[in-house]
BAPAFI-667593 format. One record per residue (C-alpha): residue number from 1; y, z, x; residue in three letters; chain. Coordinates in steps of 0.25 Angstrom, whole numbers, padded with zeros to 4 digits. Each point is the difference from the previous one (the first is absolute). Layout:
N
[pt NUM [Y Z X] 'ALA' 'A']
...
END
This chain:
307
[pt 1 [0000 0000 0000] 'UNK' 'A']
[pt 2 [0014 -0003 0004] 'UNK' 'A']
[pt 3 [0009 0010 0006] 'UNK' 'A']
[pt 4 [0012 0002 -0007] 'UNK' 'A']
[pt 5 [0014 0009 0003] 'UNK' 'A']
[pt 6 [0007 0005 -0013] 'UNK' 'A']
[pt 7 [0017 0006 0005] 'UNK' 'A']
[pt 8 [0003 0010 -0010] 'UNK' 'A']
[pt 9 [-0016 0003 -0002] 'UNK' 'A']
[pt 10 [0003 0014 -0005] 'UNK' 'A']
[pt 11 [0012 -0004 -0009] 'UNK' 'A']
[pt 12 [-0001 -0004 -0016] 'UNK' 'A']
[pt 13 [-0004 -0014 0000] 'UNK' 'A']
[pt 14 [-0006 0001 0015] 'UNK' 'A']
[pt 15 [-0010 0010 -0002] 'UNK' 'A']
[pt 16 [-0006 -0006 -0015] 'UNK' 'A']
[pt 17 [-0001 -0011 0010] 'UNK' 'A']
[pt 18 [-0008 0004 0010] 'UNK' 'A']
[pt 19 [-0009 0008 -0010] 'UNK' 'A']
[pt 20 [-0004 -0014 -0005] 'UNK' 'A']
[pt 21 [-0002 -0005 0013] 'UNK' 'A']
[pt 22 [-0010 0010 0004] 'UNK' 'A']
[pt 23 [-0008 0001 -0013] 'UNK' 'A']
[pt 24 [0000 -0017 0002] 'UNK' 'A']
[pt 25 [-0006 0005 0016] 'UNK' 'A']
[pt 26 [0009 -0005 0007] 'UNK' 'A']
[pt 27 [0006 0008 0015] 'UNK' 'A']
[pt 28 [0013 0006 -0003] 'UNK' 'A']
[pt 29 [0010 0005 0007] 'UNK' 'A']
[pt 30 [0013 0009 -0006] 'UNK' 'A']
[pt 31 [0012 0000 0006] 'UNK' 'A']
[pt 32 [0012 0008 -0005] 'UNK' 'A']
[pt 33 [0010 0010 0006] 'UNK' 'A']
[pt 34 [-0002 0009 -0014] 'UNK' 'A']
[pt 35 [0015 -0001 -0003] 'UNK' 'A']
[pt 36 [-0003 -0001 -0012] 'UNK' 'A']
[pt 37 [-0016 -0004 -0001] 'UNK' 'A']
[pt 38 [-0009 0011 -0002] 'UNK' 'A']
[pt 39 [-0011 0007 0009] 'UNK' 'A']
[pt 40 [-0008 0003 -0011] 'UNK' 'A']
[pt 41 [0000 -0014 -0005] 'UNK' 'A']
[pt 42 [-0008 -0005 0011] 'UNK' 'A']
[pt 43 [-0012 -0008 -0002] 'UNK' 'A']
[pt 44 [-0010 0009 0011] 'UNK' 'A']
[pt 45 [-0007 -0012 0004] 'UNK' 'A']
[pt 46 [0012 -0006 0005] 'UNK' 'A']
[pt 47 [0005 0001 0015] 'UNK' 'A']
[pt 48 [0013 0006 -0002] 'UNK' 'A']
[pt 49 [0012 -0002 0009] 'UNK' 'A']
[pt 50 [0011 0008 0000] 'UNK' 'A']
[pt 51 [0012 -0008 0004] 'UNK' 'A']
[pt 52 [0011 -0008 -0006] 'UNK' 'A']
[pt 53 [0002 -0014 0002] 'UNK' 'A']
[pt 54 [0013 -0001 0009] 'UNK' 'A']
[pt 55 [-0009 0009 0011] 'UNK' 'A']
[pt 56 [-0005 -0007 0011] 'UNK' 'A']
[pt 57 [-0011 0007 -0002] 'UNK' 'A']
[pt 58 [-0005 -0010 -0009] 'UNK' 'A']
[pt 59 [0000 -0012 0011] 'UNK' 'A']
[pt 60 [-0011 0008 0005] 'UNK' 'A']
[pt 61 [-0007 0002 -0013] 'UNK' 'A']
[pt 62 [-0001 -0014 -0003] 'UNK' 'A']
[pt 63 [-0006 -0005 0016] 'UNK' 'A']
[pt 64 [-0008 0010 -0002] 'UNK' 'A']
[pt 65 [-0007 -0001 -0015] 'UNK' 'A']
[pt 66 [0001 -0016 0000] 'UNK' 'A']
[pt 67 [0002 0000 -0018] 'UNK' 'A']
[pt 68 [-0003 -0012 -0006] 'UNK' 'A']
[pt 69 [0009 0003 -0012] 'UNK' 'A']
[pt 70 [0013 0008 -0002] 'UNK' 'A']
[pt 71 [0006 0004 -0013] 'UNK' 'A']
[pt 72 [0014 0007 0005] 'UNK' 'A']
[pt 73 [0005 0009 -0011] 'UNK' 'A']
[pt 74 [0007 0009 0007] 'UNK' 'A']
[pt 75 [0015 0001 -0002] 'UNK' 'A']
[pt 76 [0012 0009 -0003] 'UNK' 'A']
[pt 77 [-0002 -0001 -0015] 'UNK' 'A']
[pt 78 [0013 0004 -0006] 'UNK' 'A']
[pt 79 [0011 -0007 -0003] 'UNK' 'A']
[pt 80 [0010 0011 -0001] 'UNK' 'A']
[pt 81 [-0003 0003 0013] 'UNK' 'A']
[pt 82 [0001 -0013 0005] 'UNK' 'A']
[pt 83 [0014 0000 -0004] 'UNK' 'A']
[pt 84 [0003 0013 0006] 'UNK' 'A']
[pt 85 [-0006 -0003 0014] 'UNK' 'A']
[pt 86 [0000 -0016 0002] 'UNK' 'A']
[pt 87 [-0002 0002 0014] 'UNK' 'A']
[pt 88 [-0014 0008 -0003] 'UNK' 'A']
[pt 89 [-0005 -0009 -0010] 'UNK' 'A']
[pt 90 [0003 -0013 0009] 'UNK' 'A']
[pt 91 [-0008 0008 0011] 'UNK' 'A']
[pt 92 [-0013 0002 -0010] 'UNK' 'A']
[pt 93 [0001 -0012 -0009] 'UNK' 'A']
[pt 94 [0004 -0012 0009] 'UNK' 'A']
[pt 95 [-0003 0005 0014] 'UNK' 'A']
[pt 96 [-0011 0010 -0003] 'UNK' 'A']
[pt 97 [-0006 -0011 -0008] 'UNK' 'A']
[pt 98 [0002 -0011 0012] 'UNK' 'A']
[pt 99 [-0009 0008 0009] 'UNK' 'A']
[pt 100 [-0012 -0002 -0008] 'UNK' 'A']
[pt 101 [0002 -0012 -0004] 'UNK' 'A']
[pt 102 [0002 -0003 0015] 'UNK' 'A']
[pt 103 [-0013 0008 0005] 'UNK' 'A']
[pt 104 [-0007 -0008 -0011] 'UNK' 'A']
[pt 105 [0003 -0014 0006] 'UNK' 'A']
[pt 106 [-0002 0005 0015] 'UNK' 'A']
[pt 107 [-0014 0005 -0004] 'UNK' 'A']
[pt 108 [-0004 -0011 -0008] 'UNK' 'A']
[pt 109 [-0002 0008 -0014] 'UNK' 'A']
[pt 110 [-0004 -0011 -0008] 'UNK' 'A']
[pt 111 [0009 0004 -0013] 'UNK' 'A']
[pt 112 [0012 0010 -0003] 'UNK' 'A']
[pt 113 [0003 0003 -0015] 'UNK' 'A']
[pt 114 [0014 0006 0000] 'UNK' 'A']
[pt 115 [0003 0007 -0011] 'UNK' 'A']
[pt 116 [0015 -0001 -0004] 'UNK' 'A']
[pt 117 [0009 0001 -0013] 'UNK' 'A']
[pt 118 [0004 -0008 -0012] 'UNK' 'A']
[pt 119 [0009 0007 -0008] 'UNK' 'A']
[pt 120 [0007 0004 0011] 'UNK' 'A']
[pt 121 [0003 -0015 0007] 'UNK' 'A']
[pt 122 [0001 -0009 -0012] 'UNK' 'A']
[pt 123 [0012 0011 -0005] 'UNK' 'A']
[pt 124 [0003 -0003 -0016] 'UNK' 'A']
[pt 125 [-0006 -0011 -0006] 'UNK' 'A']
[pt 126 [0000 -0005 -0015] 'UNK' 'A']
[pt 127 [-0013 -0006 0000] 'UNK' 'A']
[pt 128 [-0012 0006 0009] 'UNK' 'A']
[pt 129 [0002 -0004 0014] 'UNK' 'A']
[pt 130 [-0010 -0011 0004] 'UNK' 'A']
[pt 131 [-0003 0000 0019] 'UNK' 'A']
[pt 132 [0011 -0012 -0001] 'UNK' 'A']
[pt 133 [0011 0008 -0006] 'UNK' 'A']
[pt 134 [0013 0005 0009] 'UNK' 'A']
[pt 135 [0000 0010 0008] 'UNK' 'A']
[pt 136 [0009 0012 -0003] 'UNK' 'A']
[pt 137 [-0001 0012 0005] 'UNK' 'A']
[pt 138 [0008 0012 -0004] 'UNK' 'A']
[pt 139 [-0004 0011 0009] 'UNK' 'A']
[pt 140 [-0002 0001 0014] 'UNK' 'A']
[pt 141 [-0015 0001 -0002] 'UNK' 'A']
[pt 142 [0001 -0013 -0007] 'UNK' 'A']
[pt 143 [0005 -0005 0011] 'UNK' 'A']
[pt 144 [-0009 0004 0011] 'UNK' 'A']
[pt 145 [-0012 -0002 -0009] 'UNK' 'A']
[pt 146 [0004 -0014 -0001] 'UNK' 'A']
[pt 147 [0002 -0001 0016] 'UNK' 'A']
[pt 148 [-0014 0005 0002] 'UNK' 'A']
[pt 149 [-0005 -0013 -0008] 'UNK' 'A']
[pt 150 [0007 -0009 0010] 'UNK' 'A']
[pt 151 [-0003 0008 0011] 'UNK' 'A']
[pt 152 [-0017 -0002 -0005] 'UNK' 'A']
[pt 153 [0004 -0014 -0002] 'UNK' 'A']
[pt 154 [0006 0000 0013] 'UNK' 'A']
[pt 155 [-0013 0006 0007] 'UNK' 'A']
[pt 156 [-0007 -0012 -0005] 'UNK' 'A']
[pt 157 [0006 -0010 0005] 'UNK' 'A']
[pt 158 [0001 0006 0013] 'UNK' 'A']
[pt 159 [-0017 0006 0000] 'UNK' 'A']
[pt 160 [-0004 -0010 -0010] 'UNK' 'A']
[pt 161 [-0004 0013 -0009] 'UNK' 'A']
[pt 162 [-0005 -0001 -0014] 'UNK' 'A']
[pt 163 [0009 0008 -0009] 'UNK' 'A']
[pt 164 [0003 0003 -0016] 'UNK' 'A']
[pt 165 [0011 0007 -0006] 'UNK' 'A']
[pt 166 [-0002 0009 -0013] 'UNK' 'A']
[pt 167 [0012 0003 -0007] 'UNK' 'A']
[pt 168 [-0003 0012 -0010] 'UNK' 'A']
[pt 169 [0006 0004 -0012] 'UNK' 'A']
[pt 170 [0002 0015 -0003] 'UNK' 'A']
[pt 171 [-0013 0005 0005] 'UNK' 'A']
[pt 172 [-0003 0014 -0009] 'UNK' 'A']
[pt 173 [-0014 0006 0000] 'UNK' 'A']
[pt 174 [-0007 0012 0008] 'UNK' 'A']
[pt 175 [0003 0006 0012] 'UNK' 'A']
[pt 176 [0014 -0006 -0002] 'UNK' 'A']
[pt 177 [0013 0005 0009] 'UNK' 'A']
[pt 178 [0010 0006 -0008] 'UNK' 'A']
[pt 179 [0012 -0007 0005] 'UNK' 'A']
[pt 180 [0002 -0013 0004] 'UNK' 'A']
[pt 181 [0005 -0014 -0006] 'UNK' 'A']
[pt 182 [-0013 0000 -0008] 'UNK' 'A']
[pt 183 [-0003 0015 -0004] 'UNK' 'A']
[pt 184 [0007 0002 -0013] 'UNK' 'A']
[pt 185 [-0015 0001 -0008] 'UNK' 'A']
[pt 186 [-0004 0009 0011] 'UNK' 'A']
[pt 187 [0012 0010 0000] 'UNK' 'A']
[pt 188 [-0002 -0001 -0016] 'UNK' 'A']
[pt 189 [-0014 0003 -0002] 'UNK' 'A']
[pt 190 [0001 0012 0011] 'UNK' 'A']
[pt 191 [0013 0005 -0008] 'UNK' 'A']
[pt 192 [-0007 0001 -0013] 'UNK' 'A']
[pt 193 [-0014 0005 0003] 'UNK' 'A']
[pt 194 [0008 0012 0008] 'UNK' 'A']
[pt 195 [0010 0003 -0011] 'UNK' 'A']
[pt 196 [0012 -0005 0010] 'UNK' 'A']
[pt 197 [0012 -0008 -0005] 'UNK' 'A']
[pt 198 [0002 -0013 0004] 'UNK' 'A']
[pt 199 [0012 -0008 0003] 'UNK' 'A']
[pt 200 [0003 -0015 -0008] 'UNK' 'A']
[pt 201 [0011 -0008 0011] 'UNK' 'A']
[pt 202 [0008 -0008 -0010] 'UNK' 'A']
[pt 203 [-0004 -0002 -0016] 'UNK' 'A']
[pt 204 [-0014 -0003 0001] 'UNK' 'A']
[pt 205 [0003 -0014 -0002] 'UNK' 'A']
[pt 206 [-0006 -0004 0013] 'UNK' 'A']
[pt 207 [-0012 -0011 0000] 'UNK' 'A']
[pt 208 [-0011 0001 0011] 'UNK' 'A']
[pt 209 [-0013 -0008 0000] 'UNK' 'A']
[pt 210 [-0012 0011 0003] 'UNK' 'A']
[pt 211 [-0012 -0003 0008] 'UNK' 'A']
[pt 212 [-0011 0011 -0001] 'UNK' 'A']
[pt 213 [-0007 0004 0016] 'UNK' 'A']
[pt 214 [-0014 -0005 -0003] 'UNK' 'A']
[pt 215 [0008 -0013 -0003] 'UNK' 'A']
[pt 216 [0008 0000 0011] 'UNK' 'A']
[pt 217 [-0013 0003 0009] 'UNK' 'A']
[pt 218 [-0008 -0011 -0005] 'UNK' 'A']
[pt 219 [0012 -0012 0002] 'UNK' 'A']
[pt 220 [-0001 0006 0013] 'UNK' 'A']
[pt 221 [-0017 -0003 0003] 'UNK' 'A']
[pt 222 [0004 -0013 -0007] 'UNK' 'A']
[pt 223 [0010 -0004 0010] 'UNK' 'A']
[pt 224 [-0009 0005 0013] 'UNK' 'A']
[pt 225 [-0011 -0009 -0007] 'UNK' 'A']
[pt 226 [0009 -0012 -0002] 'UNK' 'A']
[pt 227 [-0001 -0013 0008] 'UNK' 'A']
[pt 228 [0016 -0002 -0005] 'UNK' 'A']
[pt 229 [0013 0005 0008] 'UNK' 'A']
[pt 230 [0014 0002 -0005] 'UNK' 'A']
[pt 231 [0008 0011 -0009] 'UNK' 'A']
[pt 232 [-0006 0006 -0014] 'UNK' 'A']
[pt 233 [0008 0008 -0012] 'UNK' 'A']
[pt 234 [-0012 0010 -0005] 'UNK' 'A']
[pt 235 [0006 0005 -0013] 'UNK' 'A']
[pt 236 [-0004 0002 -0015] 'UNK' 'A']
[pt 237 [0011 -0008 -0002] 'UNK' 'A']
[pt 238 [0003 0011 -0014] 'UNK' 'A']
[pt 239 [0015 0003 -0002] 'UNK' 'A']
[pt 240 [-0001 0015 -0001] 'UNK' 'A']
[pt 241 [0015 0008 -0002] 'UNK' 'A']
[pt 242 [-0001 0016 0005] 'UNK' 'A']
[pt 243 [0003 0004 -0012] 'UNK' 'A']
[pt 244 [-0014 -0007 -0004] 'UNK' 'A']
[pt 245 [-0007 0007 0011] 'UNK' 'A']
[pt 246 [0006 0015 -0004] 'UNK' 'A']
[pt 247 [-0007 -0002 -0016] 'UNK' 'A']
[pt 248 [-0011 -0006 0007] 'UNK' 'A']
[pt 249 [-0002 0011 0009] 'UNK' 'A']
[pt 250 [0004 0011 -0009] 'UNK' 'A']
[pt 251 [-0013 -0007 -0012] 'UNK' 'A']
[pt 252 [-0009 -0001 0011] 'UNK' 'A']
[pt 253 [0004 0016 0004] 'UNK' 'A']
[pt 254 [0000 0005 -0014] 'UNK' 'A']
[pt 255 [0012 0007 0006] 'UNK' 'A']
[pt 256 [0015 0001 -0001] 'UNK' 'A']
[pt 257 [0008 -0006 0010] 'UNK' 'A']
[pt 258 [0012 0007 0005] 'UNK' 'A']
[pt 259 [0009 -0010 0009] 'UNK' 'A']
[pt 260 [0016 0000 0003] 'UNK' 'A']
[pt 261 [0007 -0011 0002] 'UNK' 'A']
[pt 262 [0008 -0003 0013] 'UNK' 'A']
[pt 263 [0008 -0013 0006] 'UNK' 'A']
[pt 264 [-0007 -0012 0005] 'UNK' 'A']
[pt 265 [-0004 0001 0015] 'UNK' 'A']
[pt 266 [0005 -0011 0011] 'UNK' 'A']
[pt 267 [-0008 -0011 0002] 'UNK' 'A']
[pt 268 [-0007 0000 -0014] 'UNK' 'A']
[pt 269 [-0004 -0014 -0006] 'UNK' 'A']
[pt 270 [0002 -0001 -0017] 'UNK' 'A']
[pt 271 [-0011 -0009 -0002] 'UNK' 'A']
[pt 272 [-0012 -0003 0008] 'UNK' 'A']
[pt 273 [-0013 -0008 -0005] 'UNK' 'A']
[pt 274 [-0008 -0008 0009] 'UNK' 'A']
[pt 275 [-0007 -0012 -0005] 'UNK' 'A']
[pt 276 [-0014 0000 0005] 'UNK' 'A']
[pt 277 [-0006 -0012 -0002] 'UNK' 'A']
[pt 278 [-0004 -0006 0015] 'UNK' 'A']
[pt 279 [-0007 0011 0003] 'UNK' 'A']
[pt 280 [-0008 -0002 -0012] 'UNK' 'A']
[pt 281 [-0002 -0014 0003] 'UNK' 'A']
[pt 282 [-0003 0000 0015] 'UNK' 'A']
[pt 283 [-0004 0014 0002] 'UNK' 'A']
[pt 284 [-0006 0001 -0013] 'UNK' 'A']
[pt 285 [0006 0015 -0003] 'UNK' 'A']
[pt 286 [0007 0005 -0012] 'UNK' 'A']
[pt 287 [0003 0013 -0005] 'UNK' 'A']
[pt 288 [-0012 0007 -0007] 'UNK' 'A']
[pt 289 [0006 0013 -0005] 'UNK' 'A']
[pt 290 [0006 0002 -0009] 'UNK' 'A']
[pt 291 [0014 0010 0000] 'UNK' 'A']
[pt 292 [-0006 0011 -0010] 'UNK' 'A']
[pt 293 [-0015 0000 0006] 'UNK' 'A']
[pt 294 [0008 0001 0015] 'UNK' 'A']
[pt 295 [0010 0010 -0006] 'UNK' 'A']
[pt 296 [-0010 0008 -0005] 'UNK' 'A']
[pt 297 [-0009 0000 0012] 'UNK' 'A']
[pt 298 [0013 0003 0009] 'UNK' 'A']
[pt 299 [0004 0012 -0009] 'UNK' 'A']
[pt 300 [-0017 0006 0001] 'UNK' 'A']
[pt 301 [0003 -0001 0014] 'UNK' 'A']
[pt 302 [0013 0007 0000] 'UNK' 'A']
[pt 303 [-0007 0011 -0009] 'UNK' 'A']
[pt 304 [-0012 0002 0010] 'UNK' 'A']
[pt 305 [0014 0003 0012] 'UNK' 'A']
[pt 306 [0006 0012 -0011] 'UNK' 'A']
[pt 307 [-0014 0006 0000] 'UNK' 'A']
END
């Protein structure tokens, strides 16, 4: 079986990953700096590095290991802080991500997944945003995010390295960070399974397109299966306001939910839907889950961390 590296192993959508990977069989390696990641998320019968990606530790690792395949997921996830501290994010997103993606094309792995954004680089769109639409980044996490796509496609021209680009939707499901561009679900579902009030930015009007993990992690099997390079939107391509998700939270709960409302944060899109319909075509994914299964399997999840 190949030998495979996952960044971010030990973080939300990293470690659901490399669970999948080790149940398929296949040698796995876990690399994360548990910034934010989680020890006791780790798959045991994963070699586990702890290290973060702009460490030239990881030169090292990859001579060393020889992977076959990389997915790099580890990144500064949150846009607020991004707009706070450019300089760090830059460091992370677009140089972090630049070393892997170099280290991949020097030791001849033979495809890097990059898992990037959506929402967050196409900005505010009328209609759901299709891999040719504009690039508009709002934040400097939008920003970086996007120049570690050219810095893959950079890598390939120079090491010829096979790559595909995954731009997510709102990722939401267990495990997940409770923070972050993508972690409104997650900060919900904890809120309301420990009796915490939560905090609505703007007037709930907001639409995000939600992608449930199990989704996420099988768009991403697809894509290291897939004789096809490029750039992929992995969404549900459902319009879903905040608002829609506090009733949908508070049926599946059987609880009331307490939220205040407060101003909207920097860097926030209005509208983000992704259109989905290449990487049903090429990779042959689409989104599974439906919201209320995930949202219910996501609020059990959070109920077992109260106890």
């Amino acid at each position: 079986m190949p030998k495979i590296l996952v960044t971010g192993g030990a973080g939300f959508i990293g470690s659901n990953l490399v669970d999948e990977l080790v149940k398929i069989g296949h040698r796995v390696s876990a690399l994360d700096d548990l910034s934010t990641g989680k020890k006791e998320y780790l798959n045991p019968k994963a070699k586990f590095y702890k290290t973060d990606i702009c460490s030239p530790a990881i030169d090292k690792i990859f001579k060393r290991e020889k992977f076959d395949y990389v997915f790099h997921l580890a990144a500064q996830i949150d846009v607020r802080e991004s707009v706070a501290d450019p300089e760090f994010d830059n460091k992370v997103n677009a140089m972090g991500s630049y070393r892997v993606f170099k280290n991949s094309g020097l030791n001849k792995v033979k495809k890097v997944i990059f898992i990037s954004t959506g929402g967050a680089l196409y900005g505010d769109c009328l209609k759901p945003a299709t891999e040719q639409t504009l690039i508009q980044p709002l934040s400097p996490y939008a920003i970086h995010k996007y120049a570690a796509e050219r810095y893959l496609e950079l890598c390939g021209e120079l090491y010829g390295l096979k790559h595909i680009v995954l731009r997510l939707a709102n990722v939401y499901g267990p495990r997940q960070y409770k923070g972050g561009e993508c972690g409104v679900i997650g900060i919900f579902t904890s809120n309301i399974t420990g009796n915490r009030t939560s905090v609505l930015y703007g007037d709930g009007s907001k639409i995000r397109d939600f992608v449930y993990v199990a989704d996420v992690v099988s768009a991403c099997l697809k894509a290291m299966a897939a004789k096809q390079t490029g750039v992929f939107n992995i969404g549900s391509g459902r319009e879903i306001s905040m608002l829609q998700i506090i009733n949908a939270i508070k049926k599946t709960a059987g609880k009331k939910f307490v939220y205040k409302k407060a101003e909207d944060r920097a860097g926030e899109v209005e509208r983000s839907v992704l259109n989905s319909s290449r990487a049903k075509k090429i990779l042959g994914w689409r989104a599974e889950v439906k919201l209320e299964d995930g949202i219910k399997n996501t609020i059990a999840w959070a109920m077992e961390q109260e106890n």
